[in-house]
KOLZAVO-37622 format. One record per residue (C-alpha): x, y, z; residue in one letter; chain. Coordinates in steps of 0.02 Angstrom, whole numbers, plus 50000, padded with zeros to 5 digits. Example, Ala and Ser with C-alpha at 12.3 -4.5 7.8 and 13.67 -1.06 7.14 Angstrom:
// residues 2
+-------+-------+-------+-----+-------+
!    px !    py !    pz ! res ! chain !
+-------+-------+-------+-----+-------+
! 50615 ! 49775 ! 50390 !   a !     A !
! 50684 ! 49947 ! 50357 !   s !     A !
+-------+-------+-------+-----+-------+
//
This chain:
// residues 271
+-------+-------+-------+-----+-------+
!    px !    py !    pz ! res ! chain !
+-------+-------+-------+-----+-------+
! 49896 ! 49907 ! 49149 !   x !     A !
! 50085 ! 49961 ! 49204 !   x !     A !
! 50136 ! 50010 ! 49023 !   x !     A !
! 49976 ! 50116 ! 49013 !   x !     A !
! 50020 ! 50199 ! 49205 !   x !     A !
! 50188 ! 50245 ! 49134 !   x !     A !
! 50164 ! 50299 ! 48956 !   x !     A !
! 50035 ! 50431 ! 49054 !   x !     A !
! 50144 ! 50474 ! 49165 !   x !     A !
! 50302 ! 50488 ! 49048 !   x !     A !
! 50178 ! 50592 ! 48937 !   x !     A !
! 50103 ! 50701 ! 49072 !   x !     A !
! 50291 ! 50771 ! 49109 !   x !     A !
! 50332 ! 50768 ! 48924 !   x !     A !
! 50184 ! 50867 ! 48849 !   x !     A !
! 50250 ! 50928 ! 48674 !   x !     A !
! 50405 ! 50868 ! 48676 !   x !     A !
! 50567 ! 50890 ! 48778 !   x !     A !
! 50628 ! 51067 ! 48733 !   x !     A !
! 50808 ! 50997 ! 48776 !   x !     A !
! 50817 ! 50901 ! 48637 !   x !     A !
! 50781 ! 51034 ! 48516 !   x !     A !
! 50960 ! 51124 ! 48543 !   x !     A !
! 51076 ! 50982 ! 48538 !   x !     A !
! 51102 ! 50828 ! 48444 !   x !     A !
! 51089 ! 50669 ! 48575 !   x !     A !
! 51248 ! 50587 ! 48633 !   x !     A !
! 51294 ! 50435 ! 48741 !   x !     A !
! 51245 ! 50441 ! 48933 !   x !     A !
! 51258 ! 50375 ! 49093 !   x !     A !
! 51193 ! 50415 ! 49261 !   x !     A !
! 51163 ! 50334 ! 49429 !   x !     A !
! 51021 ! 50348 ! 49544 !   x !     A !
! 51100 ! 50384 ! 49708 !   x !     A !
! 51009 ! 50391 ! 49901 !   x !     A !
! 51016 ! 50560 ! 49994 !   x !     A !
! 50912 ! 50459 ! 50143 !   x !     A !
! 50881 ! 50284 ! 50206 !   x !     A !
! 50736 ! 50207 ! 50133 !   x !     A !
! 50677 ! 50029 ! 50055 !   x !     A !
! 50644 ! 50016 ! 49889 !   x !     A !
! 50507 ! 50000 ! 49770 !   x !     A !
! 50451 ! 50043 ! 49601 !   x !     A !
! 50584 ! 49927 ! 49525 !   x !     A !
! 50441 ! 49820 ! 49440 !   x !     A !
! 50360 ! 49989 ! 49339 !   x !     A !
! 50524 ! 50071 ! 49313 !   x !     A !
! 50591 ! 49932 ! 49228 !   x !     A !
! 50435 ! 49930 ! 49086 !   x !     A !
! 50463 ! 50115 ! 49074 !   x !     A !
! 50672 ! 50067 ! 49032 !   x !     A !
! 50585 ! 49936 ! 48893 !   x !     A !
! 50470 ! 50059 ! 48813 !   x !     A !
! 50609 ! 50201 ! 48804 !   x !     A !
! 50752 ! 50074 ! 48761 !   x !     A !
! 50839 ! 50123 ! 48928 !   x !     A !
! 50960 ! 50002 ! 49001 !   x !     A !
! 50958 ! 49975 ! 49172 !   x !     A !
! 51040 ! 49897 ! 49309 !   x !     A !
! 50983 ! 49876 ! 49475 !   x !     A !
! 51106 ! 49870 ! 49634 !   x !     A !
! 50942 ! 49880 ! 49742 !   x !     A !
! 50793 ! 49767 ! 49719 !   x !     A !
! 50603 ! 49782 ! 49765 !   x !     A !
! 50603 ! 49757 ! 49963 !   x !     A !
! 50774 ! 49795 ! 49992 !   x !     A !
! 50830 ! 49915 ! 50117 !   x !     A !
! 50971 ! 50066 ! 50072 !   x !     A !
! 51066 ! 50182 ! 50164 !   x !     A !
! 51114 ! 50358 ! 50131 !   x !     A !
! 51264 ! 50340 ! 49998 !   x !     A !
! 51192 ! 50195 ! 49898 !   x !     A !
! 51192 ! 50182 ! 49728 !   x !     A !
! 51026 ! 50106 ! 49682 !   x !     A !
! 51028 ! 50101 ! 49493 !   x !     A !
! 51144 ! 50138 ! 49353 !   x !     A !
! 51070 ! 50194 ! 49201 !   x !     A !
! 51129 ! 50207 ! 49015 !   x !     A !
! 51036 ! 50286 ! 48849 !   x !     A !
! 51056 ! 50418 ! 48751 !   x !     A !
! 51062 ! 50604 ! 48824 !   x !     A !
! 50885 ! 50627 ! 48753 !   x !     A !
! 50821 ! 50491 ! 48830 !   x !     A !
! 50891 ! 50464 ! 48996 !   x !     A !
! 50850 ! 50665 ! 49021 !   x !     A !
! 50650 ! 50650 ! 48953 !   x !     A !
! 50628 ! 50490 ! 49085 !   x !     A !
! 50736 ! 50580 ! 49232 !   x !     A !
! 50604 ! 50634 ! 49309 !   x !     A !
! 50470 ! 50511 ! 49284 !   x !     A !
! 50600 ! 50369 ! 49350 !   x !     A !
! 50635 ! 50463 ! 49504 !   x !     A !
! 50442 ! 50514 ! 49548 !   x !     A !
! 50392 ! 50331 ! 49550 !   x !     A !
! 50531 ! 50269 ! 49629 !   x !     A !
! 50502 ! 50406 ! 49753 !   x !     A !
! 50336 ! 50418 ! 49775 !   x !     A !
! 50326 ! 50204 ! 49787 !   x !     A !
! 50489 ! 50176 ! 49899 !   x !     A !
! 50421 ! 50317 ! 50027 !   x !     A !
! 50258 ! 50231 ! 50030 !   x !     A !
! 50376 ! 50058 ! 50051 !   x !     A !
! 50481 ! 50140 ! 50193 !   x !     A !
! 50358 ! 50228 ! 50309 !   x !     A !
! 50255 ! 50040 ! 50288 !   x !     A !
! 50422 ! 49915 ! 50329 !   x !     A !
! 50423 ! 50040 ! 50488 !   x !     A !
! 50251 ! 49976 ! 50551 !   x !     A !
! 50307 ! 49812 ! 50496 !   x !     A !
! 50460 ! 49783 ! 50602 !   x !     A !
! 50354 ! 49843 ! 50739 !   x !     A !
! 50209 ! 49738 ! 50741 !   x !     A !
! 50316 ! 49568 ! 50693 !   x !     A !
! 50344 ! 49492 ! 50860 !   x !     A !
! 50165 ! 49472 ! 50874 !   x !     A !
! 50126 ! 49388 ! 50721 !   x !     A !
! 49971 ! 49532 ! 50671 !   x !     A !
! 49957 ! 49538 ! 50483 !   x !     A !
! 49986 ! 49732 ! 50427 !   x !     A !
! 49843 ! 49793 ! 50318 !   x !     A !
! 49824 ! 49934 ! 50175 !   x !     A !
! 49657 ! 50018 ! 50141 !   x !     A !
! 49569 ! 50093 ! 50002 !   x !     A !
! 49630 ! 50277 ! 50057 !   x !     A !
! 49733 ! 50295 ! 49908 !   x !     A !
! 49739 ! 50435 ! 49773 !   x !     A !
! 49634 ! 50419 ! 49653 !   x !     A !
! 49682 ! 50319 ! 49480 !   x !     A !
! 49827 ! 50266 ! 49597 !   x !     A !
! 49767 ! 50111 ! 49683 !   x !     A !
! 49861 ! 49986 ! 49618 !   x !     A !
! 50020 ! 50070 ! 49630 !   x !     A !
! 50028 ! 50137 ! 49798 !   x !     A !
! 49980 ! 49965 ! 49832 !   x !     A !
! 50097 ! 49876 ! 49766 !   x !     A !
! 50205 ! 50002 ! 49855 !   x !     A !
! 50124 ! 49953 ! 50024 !   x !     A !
! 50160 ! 49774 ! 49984 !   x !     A !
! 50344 ! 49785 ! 49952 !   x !     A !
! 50358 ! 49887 ! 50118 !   x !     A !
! 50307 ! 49718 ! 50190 !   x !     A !
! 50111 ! 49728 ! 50198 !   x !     A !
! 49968 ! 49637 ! 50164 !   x !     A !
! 49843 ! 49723 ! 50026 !   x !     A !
! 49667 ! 49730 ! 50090 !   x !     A !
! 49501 ! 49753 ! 49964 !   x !     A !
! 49553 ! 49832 ! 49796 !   x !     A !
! 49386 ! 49884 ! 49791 !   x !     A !
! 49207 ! 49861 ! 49814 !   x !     A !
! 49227 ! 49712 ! 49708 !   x !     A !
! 49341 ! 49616 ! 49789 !   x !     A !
! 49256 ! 49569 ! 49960 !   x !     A !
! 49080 ! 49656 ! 50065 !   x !     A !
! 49130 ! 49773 ! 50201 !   x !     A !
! 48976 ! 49814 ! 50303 !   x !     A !
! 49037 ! 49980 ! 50364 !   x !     A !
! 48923 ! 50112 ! 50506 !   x !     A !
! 48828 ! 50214 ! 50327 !   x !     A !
! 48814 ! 50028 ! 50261 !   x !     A !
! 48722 ! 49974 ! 50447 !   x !     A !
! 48585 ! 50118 ! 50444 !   x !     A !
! 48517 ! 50025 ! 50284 !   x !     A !
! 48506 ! 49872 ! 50355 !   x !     A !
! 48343 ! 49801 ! 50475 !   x !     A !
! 48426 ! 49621 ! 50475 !   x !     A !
! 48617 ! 49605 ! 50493 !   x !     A !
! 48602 ! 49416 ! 50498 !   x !     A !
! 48466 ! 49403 ! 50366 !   x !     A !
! 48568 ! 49505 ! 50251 !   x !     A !
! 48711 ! 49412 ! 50292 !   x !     A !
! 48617 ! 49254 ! 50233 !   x !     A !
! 48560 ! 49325 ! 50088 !   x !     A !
! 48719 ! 49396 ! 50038 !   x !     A !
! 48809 ! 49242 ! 50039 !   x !     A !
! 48677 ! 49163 ! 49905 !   x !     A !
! 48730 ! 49320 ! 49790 !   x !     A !
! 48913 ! 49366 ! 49810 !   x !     A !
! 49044 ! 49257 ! 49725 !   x !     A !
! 49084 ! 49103 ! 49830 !   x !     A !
! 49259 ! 49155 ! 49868 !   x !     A !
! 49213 ! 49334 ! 49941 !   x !     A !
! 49223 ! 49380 ! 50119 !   x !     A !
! 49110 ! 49471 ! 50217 !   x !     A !
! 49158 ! 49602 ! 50368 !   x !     A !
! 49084 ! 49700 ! 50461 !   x !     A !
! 49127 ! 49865 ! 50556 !   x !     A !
! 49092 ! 49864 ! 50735 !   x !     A !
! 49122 ! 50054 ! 50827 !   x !     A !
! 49079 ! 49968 ! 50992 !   x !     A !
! 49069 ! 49778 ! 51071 !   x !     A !
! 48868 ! 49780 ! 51060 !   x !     A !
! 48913 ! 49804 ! 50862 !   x !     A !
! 49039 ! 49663 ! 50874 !   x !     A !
! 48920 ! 49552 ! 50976 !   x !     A !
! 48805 ! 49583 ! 50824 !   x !     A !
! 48933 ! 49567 ! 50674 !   x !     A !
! 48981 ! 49383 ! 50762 !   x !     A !
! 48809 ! 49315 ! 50786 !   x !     A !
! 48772 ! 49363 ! 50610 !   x !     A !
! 48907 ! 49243 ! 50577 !   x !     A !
! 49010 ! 49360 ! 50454 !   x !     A !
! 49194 ! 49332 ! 50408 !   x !     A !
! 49292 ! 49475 ! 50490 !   x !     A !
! 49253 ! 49604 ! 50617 !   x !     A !
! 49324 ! 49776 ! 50606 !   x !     A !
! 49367 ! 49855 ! 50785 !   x !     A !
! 49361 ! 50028 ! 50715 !   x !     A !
! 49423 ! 50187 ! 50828 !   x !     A !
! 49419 ! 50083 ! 50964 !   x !     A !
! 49557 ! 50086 ! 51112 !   x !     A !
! 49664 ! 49922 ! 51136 !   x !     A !
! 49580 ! 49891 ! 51307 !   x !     A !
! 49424 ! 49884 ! 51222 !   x !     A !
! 49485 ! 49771 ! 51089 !   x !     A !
! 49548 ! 49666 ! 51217 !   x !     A !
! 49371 ! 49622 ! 51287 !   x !     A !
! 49296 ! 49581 ! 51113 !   x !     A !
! 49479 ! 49458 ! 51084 !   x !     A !
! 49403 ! 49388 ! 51239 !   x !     A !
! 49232 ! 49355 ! 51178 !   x !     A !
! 49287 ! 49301 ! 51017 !   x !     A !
! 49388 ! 49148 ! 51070 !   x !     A !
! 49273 ! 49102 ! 51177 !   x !     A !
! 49137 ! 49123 ! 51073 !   x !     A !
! 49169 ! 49134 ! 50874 !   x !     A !
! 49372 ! 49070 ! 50870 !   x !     A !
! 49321 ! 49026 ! 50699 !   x !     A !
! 49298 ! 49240 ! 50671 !   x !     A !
! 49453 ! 49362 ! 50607 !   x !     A !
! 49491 ! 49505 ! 50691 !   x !     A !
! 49551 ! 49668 ! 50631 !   x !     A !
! 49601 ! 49830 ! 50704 !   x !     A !
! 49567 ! 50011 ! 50617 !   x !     A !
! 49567 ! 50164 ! 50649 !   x !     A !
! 49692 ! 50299 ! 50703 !   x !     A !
! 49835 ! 50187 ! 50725 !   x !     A !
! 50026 ! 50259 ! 50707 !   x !     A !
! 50206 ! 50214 ! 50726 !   x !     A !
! 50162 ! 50266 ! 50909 !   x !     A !
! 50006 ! 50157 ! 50961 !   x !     A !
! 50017 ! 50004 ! 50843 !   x !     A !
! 50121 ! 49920 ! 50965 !   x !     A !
! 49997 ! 49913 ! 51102 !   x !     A !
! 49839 ! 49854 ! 50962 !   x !     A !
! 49960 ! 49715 ! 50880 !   x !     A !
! 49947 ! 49653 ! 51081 !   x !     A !
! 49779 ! 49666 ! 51100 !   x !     A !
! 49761 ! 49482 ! 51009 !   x !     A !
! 49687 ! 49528 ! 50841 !   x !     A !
! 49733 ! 49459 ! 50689 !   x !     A !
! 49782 ! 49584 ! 50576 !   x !     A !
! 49796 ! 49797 ! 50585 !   x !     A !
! 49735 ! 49913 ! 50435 !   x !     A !
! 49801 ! 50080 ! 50416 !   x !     A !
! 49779 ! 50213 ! 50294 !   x !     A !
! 49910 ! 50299 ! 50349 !   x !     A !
! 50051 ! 50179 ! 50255 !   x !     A !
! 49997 ! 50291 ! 50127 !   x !     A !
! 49934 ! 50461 ! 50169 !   x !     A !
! 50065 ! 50480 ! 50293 !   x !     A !
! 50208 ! 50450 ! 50196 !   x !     A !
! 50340 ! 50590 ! 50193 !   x !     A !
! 50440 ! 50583 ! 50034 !   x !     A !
! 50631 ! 50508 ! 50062 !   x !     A !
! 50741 ! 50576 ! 49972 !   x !     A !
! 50847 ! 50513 ! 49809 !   x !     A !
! 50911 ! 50590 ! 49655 !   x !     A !
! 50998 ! 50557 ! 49477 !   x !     A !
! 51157 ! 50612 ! 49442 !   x !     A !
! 51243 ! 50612 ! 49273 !   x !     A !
! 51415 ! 50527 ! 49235 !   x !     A !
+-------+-------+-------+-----+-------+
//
């Protein structure tokens, strides 16, 4: 699946063929990747089957998860002028567009970590993208949530106004979905939530709801359903996620690890 991401993406800048190349015979060539901003990295994993396909050597000074400062070398790279010119910019746009995703998320990371709240991605992510901005939210430090529909049932509000029963379809759901699949439930108020835990589902989703409103369904869950997870969604930045990683849930989801992320800035430079 990575070699197929990158060959696309190496192809969608290449088109034709590299018009550089026409004019001048290739020679030996160096460069270094080299931070204009701090940032932590990512993209090391694809960038590295894109340096095997192109016969690129590369060394890394900065791994996956590591954090840089403005100054940093964080690769040098060695090919010939052809090549190291037709991958510039494909290297830099995933390290770029991953390592931004990385940063912004290790922010909402070091925030919420005194509190012991897992940090959650979504499935807001560009499309055909998925797995890499993923991956991208889980070397900034997070935890990935559903992949996709596949991968666990999330009752969400449109999924509610189909359903009569929430605890009969609960019941039946578990005789069809694979043993190991959770089940949650989105609850946009505590008479919701009251629902979602009676049905006896997996998770309940406090979604767009304020941290003092959390706080009363914390309450009724440990009294009640300890055995329940709790998640927070909805809204949440750099500025509020302090107050809902205190509220006593047990993990946060946020799209905006991804849609939020401002690109940092780092560029090649040739020896």
């Amino acid at each position: 699946m990575i070699a197929t991401f990158v060959r696309e993406a190496l192809a969608e800048d290449v088109g034709r063929g590299d018009l550089y190349a026409l004019v001048e015979p290739a020679m030996p060539a160096s460069a270094k990747i080299i931070a204009k901003s701090d940032g932590v990295v990512a993209g090391v994993k694809y960038i590295e089957v894109l340096a095997e396909l192109e016969k690129l050597t590369i060394t890394w000074l900065k791994s996956d998860s590591e954090h840089f400062v403005k100054g940093d070398v964080i690769a040098t790279l060695k090919a010939d002028s052809h090549t190291l010119l037709r991958c510039e910019r494909t290297i830099l746009d995933m390290l770029l567009h991953a390592s931004s995703i990385a940063t912004l998320t290790n922010k909402y990371v070091k925030l919420i970590e005194p509190f012991g709240v897992k940090l959650l991605d979504t499935r807001k992510t560009r499309p055909l993208l998925r797995v890499f901005e993923k991956y991208a939210t889980r070397t900034g430090g997070a935890v990935n949530h559903r992949m996709g529909l596949d991968d666990s049932l999330m009752i969400k509000d449109t999924h509610l106004k189909t359903i009569e029963n929430l605890k009969s379809y609960i019941v039946n759901a578990r005789k069809k979905i694979p043993f190991t699949a959770k089940i949650e439930v989105e609850a946009e108020t505590f008479e919701i939530a009251k629902m979602a835990f009676e049905a006896e589902c997996d998770i309940v989703m406090c979604d767009n709801m304020t941290p003092s409103e959390i706080e009363e369904i914390v309450s009724f869950r440990d009294k009640n359903y300890p055995h329940i997870l709790l998640e927070a969604s909805g809204n949440i930045s750099l500025d509020t996620i302090v107050s809902y990683a205190a509220s006593g849930v047990d993990a946060i989801s946020s799209g905006s690890l991804i849609h939020q992320a401002n690109w940092i800035d780092l560029s090649m430079k040739m020896d």
